[in-house]
VEXFI-210818 format. One record per atom (N, C-alpha, C, CB): residue number from 1; residue in one letter; atom name; z, y, x. Coordinates in Angstrom, 2 decimals. Glycine has a CB too. Layout:
<nodes>
<node pos="NUM" code="A" site="CA" zz="Z" yy="Y" xx="X"/>
...
</nodes>
This chain:
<nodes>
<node pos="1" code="X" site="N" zz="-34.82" yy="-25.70" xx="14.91"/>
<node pos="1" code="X" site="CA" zz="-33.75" yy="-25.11" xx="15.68"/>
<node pos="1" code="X" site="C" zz="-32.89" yy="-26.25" xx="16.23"/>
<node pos="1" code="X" site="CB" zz="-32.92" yy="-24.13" xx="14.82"/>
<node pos="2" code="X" site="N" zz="-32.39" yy="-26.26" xx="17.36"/>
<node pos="2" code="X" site="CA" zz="-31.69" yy="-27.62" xx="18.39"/>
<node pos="2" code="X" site="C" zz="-30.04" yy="-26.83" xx="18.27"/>
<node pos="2" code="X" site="CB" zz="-32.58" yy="-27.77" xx="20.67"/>
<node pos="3" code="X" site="N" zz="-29.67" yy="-27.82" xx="18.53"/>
<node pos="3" code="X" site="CA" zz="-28.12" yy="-27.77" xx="18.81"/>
<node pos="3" code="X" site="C" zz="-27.24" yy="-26.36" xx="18.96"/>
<node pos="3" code="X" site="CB" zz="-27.94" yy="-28.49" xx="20.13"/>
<node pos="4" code="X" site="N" zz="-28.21" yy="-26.52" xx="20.21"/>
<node pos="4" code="X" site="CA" zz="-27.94" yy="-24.86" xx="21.16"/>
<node pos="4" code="X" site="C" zz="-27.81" yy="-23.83" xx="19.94"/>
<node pos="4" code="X" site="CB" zz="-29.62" yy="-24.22" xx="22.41"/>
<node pos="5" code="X" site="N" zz="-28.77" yy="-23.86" xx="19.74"/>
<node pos="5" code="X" site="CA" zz="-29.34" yy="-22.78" xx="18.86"/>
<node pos="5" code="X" site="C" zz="-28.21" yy="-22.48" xx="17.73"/>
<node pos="5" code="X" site="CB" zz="-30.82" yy="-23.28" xx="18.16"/>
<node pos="6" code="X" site="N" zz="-27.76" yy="-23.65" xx="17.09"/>
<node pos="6" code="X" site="CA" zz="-27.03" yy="-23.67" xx="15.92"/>
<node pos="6" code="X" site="C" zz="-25.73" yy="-23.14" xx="16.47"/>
<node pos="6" code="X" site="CB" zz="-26.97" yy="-25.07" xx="15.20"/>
<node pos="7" code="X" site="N" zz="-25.23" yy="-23.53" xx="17.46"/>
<node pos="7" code="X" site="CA" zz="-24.10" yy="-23.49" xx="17.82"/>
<node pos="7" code="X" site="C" zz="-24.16" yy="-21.57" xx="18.67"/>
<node pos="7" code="X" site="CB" zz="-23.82" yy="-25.07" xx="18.83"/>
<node pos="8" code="X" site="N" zz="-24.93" yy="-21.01" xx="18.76"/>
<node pos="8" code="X" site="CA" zz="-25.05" yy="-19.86" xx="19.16"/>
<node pos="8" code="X" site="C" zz="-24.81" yy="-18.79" xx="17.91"/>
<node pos="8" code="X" site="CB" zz="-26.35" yy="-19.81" xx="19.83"/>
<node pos="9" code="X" site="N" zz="-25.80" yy="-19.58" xx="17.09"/>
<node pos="9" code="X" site="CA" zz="-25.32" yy="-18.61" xx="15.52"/>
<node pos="9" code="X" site="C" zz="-23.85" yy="-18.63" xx="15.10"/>
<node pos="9" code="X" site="CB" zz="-26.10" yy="-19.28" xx="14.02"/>
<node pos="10" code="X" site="N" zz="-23.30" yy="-19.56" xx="15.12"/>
<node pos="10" code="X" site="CA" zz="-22.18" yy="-19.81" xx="14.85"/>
<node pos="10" code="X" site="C" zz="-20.82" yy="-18.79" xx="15.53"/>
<node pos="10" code="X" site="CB" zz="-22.23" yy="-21.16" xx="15.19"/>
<node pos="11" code="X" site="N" zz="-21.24" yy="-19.24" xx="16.73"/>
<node pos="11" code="X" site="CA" zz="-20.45" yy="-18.55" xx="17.54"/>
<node pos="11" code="X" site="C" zz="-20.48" yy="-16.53" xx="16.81"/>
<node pos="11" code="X" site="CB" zz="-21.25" yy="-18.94" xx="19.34"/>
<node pos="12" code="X" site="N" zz="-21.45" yy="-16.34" xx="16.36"/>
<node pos="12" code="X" site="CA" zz="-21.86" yy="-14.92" xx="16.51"/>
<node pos="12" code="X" site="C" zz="-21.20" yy="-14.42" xx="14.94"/>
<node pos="12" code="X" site="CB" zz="-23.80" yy="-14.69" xx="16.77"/>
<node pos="13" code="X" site="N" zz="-20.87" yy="-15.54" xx="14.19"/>
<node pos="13" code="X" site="CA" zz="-20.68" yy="-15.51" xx="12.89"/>
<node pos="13" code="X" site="C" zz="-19.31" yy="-15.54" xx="13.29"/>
<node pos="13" code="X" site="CB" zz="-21.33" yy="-16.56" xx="11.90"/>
<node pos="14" code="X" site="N" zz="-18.14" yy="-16.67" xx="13.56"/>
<node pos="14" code="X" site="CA" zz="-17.22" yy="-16.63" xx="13.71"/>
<node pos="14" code="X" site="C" zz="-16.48" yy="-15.10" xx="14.29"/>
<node pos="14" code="X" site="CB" zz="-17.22" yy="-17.69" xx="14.27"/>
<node pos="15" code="X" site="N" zz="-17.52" yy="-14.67" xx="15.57"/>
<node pos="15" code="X" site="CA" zz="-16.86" yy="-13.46" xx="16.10"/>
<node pos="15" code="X" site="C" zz="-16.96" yy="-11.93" xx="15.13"/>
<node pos="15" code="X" site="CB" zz="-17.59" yy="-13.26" xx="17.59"/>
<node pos="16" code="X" site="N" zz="-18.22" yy="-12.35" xx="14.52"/>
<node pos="16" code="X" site="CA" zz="-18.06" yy="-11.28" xx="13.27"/>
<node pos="16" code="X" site="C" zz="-16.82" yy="-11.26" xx="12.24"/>
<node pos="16" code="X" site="CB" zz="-19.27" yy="-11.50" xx="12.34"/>
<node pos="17" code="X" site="N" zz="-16.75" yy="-12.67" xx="11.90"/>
<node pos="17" code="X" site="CA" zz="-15.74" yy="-13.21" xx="11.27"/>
<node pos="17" code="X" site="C" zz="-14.28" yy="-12.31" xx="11.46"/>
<node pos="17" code="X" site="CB" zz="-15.67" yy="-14.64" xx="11.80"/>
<node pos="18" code="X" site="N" zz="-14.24" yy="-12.50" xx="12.66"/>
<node pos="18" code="X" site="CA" zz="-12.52" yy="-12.41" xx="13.97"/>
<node pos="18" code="X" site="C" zz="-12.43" yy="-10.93" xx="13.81"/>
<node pos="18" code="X" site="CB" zz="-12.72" yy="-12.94" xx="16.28"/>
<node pos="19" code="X" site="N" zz="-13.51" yy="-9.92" xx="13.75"/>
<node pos="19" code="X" site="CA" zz="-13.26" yy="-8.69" xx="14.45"/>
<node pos="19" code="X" site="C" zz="-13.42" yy="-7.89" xx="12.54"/>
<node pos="19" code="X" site="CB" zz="-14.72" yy="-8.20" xx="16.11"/>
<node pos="20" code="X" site="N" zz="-13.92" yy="-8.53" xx="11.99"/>
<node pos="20" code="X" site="CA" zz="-13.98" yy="-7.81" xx="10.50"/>
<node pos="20" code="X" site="C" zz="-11.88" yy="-8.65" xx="10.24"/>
<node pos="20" code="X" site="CB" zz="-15.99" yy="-8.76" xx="8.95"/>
<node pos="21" code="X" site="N" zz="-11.36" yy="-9.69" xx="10.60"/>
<node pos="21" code="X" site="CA" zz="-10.38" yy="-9.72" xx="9.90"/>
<node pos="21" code="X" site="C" zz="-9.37" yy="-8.57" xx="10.69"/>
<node pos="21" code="X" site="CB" zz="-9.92" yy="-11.22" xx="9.74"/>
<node pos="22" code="X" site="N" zz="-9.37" yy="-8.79" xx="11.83"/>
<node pos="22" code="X" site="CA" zz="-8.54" yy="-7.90" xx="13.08"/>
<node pos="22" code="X" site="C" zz="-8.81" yy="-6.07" xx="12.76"/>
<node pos="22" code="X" site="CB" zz="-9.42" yy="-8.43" xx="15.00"/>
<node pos="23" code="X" site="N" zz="-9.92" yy="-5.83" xx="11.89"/>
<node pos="23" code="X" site="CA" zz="-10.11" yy="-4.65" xx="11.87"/>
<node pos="23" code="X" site="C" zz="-9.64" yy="-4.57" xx="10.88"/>
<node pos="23" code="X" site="CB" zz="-11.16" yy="-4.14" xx="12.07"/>
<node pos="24" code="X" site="N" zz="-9.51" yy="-5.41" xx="9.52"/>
<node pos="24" code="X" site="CA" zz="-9.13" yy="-4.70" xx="8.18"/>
<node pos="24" code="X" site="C" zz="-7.51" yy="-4.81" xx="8.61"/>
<node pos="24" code="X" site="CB" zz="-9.69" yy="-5.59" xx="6.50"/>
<node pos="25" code="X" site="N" zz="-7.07" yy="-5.55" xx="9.02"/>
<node pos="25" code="X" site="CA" zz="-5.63" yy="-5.47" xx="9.22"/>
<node pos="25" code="X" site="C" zz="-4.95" yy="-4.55" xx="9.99"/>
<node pos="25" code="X" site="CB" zz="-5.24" yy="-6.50" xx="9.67"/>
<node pos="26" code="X" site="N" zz="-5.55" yy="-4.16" xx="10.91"/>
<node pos="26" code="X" site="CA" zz="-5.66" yy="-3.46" xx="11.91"/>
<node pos="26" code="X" site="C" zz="-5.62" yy="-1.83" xx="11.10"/>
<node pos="26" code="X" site="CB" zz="-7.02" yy="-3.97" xx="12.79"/>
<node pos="27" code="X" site="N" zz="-5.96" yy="-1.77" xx="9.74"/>
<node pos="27" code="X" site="CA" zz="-7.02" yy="-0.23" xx="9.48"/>
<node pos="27" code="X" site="C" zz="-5.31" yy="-0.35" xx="8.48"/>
<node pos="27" code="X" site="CB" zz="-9.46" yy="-0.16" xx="8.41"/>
<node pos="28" code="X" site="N" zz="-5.05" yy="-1.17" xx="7.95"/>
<node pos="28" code="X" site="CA" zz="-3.71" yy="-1.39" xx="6.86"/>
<node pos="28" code="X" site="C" zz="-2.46" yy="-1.38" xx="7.49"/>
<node pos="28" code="X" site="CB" zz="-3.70" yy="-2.83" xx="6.07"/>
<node pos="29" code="X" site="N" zz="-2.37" yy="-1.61" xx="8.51"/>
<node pos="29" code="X" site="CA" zz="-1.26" yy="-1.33" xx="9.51"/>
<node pos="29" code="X" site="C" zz="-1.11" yy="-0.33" xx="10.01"/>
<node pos="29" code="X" site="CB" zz="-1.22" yy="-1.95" xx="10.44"/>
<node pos="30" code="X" site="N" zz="-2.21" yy="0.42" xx="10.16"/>
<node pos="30" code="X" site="CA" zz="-2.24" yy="1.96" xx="10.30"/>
<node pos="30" code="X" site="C" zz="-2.31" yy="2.76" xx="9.47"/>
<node pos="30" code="X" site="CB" zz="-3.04" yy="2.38" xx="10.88"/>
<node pos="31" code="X" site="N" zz="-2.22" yy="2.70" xx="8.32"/>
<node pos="31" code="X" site="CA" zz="-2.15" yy="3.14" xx="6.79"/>
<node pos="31" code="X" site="C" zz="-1.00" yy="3.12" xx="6.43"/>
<node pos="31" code="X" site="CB" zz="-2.85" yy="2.38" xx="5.82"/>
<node pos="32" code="X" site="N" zz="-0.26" yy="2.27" xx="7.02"/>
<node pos="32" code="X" site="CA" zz="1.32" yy="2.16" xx="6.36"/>
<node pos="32" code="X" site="C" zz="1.98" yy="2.79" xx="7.91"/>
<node pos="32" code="X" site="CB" zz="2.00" yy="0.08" xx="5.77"/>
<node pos="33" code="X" site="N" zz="1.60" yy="2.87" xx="8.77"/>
<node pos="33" code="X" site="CA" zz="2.08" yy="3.66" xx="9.66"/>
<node pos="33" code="X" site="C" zz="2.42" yy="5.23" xx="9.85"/>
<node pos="33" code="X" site="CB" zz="1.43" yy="3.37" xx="10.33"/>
<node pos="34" code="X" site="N" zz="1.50" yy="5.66" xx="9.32"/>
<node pos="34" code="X" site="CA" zz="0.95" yy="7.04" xx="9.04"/>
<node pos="34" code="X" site="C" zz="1.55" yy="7.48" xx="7.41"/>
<node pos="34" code="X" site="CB" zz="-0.94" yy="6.98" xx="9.14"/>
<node pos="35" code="X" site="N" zz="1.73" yy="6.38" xx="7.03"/>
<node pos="35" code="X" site="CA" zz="2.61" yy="6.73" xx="5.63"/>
<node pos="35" code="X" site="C" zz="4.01" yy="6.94" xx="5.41"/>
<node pos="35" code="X" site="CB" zz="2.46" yy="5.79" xx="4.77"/>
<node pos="36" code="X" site="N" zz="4.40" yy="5.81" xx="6.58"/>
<node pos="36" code="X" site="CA" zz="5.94" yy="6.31" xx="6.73"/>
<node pos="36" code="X" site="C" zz="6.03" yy="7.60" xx="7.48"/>
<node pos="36" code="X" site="CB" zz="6.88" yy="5.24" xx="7.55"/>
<node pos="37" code="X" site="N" zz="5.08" yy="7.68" xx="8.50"/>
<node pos="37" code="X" site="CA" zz="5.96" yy="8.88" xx="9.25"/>
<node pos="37" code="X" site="C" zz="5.86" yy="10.72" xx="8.29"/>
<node pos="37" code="X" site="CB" zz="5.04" yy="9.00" xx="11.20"/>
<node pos="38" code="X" site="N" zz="4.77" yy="10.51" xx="7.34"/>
<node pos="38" code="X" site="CA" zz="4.33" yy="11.08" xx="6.34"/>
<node pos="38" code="X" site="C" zz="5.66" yy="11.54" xx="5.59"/>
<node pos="38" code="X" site="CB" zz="3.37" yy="10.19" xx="5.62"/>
<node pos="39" code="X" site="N" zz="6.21" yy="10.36" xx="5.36"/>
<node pos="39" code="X" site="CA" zz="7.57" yy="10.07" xx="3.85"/>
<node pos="39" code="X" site="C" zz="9.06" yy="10.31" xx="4.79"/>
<node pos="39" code="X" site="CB" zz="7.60" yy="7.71" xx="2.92"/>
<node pos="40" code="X" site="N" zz="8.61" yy="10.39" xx="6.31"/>
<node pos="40" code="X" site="CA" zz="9.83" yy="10.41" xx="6.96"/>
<node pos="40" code="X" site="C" zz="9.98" yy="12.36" xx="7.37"/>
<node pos="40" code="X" site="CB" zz="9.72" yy="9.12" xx="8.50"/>
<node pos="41" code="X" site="N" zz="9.09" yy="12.98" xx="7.35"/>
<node pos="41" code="X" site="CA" zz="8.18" yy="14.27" xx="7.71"/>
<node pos="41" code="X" site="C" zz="8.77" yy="14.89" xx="6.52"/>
<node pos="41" code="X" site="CB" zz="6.33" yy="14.15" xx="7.79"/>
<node pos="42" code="X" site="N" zz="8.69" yy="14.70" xx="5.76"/>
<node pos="42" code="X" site="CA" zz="8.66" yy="15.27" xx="4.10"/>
<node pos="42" code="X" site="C" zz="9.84" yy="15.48" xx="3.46"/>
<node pos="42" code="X" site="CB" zz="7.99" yy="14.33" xx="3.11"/>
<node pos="43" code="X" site="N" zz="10.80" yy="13.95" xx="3.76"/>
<node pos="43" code="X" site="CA" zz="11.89" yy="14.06" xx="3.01"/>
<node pos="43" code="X" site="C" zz="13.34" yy="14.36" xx="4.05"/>
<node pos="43" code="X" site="CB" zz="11.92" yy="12.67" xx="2.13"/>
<node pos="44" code="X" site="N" zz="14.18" yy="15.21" xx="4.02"/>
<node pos="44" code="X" site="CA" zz="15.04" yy="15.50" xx="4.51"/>
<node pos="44" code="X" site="C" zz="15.79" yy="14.07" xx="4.62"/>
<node pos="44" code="X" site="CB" zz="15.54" yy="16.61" xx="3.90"/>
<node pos="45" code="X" site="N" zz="16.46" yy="14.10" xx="5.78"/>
<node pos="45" code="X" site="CA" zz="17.54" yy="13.01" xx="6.40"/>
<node pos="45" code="X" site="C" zz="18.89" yy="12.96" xx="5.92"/>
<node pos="45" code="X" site="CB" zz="17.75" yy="13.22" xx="7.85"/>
<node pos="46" code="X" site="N" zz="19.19" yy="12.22" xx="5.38"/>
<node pos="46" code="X" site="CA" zz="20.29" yy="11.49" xx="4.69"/>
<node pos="46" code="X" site="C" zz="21.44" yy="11.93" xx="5.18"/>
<node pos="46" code="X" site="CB" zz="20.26" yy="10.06" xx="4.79"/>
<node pos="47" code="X" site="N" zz="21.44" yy="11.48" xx="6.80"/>
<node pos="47" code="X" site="CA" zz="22.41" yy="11.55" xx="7.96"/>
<node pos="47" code="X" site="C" zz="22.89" yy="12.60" xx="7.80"/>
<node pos="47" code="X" site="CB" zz="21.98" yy="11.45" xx="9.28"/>
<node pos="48" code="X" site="N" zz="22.32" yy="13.80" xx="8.01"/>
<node pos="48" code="X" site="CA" zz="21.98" yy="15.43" xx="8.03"/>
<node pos="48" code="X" site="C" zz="22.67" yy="15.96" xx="7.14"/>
<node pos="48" code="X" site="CB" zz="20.55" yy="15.90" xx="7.76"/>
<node pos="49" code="X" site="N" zz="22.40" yy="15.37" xx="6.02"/>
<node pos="49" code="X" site="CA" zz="23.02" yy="15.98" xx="4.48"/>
<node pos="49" code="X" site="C" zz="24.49" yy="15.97" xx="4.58"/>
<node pos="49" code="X" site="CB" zz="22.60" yy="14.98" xx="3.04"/>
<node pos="50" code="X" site="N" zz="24.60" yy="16.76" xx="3.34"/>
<node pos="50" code="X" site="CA" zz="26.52" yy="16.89" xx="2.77"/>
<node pos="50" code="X" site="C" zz="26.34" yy="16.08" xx="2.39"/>
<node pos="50" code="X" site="CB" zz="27.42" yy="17.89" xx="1.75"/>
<node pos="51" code="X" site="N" zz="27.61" yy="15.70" xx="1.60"/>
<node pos="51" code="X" site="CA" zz="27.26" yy="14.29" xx="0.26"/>
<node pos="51" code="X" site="C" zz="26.59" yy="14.89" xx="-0.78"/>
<node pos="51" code="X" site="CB" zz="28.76" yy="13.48" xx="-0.62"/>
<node pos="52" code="X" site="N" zz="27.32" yy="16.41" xx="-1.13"/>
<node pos="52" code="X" site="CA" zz="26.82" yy="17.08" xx="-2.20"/>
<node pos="52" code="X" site="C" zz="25.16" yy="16.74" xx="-2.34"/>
<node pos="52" code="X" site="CB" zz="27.16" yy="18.64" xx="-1.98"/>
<node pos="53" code="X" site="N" zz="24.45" yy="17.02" xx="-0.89"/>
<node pos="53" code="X" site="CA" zz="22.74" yy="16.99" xx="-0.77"/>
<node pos="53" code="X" site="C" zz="22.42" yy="15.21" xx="-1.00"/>
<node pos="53" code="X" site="CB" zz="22.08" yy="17.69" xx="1.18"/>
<node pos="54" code="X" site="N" zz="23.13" yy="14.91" xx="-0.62"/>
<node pos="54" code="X" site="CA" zz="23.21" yy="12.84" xx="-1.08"/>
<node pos="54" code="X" site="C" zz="22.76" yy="12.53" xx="-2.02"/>
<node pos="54" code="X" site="CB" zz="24.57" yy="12.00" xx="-1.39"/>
<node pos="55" code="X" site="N" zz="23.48" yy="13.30" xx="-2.53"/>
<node pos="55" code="X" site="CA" zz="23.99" yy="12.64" xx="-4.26"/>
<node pos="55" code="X" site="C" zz="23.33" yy="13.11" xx="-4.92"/>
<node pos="55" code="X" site="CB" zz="25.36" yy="12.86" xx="-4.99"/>
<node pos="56" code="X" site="N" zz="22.60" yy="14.58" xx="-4.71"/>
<node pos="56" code="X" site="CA" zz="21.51" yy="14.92" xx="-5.88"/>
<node pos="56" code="X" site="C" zz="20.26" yy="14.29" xx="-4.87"/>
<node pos="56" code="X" site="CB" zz="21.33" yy="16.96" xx="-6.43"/>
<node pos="57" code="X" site="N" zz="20.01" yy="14.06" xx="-3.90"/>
<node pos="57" code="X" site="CA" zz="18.54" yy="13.55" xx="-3.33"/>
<node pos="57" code="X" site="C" zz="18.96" yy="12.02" xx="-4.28"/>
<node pos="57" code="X" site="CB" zz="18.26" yy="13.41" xx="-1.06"/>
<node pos="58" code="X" site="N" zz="20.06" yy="11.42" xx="-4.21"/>
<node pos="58" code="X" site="CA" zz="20.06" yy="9.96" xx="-4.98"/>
<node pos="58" code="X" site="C" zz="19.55" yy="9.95" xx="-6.29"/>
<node pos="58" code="X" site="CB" zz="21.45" yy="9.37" xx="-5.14"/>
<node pos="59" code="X" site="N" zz="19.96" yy="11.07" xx="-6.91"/>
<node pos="59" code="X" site="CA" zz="19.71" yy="11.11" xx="-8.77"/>
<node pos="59" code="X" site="C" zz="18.62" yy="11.36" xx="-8.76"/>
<node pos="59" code="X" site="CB" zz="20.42" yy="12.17" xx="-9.83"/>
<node pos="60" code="X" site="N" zz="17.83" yy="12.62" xx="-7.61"/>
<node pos="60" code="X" site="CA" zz="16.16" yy="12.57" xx="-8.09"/>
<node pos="60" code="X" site="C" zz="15.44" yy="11.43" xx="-7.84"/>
<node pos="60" code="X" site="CB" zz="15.27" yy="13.60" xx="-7.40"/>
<node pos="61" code="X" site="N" zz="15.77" yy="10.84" xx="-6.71"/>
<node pos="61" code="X" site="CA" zz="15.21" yy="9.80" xx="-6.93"/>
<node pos="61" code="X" site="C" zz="15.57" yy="8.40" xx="-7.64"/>
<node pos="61" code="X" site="CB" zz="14.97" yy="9.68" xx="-6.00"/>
<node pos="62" code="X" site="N" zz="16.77" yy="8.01" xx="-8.27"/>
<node pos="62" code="X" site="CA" zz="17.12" yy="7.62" xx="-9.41"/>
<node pos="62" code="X" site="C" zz="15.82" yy="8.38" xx="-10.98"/>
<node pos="62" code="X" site="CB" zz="18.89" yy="8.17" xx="-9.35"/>
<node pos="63" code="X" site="N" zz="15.78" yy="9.40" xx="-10.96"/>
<node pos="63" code="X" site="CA" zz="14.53" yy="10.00" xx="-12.31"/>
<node pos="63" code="X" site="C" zz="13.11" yy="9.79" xx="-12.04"/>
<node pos="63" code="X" site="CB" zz="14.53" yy="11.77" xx="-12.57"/>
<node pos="64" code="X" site="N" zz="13.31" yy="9.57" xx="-10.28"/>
<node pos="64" code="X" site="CA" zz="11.72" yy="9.42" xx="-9.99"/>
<node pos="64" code="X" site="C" zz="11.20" yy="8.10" xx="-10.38"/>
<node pos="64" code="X" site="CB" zz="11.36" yy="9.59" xx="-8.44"/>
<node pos="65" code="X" site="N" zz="12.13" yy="7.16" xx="-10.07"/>
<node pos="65" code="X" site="CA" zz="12.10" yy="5.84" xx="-10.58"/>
<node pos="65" code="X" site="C" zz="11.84" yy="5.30" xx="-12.26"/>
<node pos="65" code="X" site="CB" zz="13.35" yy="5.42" xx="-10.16"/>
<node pos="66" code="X" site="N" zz="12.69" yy="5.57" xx="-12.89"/>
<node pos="66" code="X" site="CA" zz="12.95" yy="5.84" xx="-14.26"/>
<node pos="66" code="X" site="C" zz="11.63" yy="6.37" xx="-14.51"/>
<node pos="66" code="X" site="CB" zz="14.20" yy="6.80" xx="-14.62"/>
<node pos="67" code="X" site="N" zz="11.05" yy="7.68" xx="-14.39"/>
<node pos="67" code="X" site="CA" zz="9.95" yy="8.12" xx="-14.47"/>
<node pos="67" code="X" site="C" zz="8.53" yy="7.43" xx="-14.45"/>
<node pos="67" code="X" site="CB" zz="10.07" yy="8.82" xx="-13.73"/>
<node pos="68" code="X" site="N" zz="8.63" yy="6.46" xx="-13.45"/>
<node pos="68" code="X" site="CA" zz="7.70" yy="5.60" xx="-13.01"/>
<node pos="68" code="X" site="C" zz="7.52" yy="4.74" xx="-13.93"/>
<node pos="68" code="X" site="CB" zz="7.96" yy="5.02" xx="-11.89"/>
<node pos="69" code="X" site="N" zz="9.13" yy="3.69" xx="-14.02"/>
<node pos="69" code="X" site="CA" zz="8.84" yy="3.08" xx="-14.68"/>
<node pos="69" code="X" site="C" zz="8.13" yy="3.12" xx="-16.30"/>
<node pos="69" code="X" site="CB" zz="9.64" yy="2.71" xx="-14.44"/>
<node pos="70" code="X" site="N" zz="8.44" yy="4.44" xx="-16.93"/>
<node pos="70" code="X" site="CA" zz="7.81" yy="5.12" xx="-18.19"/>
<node pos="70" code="X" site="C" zz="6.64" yy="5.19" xx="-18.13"/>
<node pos="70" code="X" site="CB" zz="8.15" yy="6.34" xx="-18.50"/>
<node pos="71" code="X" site="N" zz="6.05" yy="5.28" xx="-16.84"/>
<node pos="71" code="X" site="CA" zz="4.81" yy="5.98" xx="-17.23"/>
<node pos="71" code="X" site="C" zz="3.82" yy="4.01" xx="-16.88"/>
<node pos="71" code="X" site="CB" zz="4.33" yy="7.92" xx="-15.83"/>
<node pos="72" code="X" site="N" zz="4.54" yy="3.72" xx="-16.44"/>
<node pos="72" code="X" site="CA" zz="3.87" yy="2.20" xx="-16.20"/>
<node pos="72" code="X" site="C" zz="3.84" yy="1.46" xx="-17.54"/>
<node pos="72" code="X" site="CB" zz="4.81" yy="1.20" xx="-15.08"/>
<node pos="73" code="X" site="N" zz="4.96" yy="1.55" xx="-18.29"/>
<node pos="73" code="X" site="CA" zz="4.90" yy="1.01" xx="-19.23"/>
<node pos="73" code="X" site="C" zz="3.80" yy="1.52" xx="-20.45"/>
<node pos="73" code="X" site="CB" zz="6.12" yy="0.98" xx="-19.47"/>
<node pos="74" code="X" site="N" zz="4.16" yy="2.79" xx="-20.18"/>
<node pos="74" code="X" site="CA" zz="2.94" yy="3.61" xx="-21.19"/>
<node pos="74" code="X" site="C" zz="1.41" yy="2.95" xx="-21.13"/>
<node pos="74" code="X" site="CB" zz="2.71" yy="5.37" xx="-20.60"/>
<node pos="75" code="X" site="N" zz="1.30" yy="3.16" xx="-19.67"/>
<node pos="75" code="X" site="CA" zz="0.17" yy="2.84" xx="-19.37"/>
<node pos="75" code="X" site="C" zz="-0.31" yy="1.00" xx="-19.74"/>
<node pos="75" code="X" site="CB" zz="0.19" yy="3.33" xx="-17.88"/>
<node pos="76" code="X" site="N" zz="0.50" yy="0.21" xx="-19.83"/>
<node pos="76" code="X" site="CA" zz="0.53" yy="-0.84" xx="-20.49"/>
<node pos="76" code="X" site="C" zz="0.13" yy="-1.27" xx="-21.56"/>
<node pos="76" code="X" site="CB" zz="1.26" yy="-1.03" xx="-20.54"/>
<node pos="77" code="X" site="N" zz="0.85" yy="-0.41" xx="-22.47"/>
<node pos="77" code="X" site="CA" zz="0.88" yy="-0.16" xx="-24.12"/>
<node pos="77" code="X" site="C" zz="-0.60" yy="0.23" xx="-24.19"/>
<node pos="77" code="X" site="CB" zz="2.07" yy="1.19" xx="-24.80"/>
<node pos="78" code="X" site="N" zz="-0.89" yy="1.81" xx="-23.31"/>
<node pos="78" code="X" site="CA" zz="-2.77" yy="2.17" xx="-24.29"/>
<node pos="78" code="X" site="C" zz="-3.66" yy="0.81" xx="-23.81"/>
<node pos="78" code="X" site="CB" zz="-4.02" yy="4.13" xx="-23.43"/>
<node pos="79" code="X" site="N" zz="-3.58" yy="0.05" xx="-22.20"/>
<node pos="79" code="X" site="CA" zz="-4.08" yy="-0.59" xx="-22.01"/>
<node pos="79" code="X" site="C" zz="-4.61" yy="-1.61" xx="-23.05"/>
<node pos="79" code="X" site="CB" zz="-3.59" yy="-0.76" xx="-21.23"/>
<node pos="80" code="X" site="N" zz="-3.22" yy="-2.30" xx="-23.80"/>
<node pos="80" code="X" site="CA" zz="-3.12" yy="-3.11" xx="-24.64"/>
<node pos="80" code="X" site="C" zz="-3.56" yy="-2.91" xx="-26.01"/>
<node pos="80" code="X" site="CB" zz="-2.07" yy="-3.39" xx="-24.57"/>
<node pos="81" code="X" site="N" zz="-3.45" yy="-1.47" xx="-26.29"/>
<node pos="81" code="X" site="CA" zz="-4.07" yy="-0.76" xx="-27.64"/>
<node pos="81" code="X" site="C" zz="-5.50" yy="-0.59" xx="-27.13"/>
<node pos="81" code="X" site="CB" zz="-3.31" yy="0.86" xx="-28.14"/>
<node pos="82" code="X" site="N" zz="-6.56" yy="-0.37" xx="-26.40"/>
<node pos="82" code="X" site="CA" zz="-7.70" yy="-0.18" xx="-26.14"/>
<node pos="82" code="X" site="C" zz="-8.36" yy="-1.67" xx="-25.81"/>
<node pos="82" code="X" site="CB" zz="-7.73" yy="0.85" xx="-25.11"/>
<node pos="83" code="X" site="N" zz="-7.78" yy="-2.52" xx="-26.11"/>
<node pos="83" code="X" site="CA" zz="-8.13" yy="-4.27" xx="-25.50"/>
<node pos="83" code="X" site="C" zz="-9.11" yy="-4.57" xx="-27.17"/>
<node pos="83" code="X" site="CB" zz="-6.00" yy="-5.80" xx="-25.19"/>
<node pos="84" code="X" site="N" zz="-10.20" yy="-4.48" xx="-26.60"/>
<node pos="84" code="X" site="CA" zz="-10.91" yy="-5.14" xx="-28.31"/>
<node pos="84" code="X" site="C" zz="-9.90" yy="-6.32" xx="-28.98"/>
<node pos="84" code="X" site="CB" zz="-12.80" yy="-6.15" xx="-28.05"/>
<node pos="85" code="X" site="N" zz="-9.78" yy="-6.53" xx="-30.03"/>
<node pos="85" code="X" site="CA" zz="-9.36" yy="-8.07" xx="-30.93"/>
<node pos="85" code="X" site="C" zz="-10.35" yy="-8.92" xx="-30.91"/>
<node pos="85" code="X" site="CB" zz="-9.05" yy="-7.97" xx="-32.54"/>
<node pos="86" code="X" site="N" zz="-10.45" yy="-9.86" xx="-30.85"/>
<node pos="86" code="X" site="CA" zz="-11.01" yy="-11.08" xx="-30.78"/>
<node pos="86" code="X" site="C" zz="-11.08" yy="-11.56" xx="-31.95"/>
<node pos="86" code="X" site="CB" zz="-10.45" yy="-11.89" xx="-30.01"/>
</nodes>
């Protein structure tokens, strides 16, 4: 195989290269696009609200948090209890 040749593969690799990175980014940018307008769709507007509606949308999501964090940690702990001993 001559020069040409090498330098043709190359070329065909790099552009595979270009269009697999441009597409995964491309597919994740539209994933988080479609997610906000999802989370923006769903949850009532702040603006909109009394304070009264504020202040309890703040605390649930204040428990949703809290919540999370419980269940992350849990999930930690069996992780760590199911880890063979060495």
């Amino acid at each position: 195989m001559d020069a040409k040749g090498v330098w043709n593969v190359l070329k065909w690799i790099l552009a595979a290269l270009a269009a697999g990175f441009v597409g995964h980014f491309g597919r994740v940018l539209a994933e988080r696009l479609i997610a906000r307008r999802r989370t923006a769709r769903t949850e009532p507007r702040d603006a909109d609200a009394s304070p009264e509606t504020r202040a309890t949308l703040a605390a649930i999501k204040a428990e949703e948090k809290v919540e999370k964090k419980r269940l992350k940690a849990e999930q930690k702990r069996e992780k760590k209890r199911d880890r063979p001993k060495d």
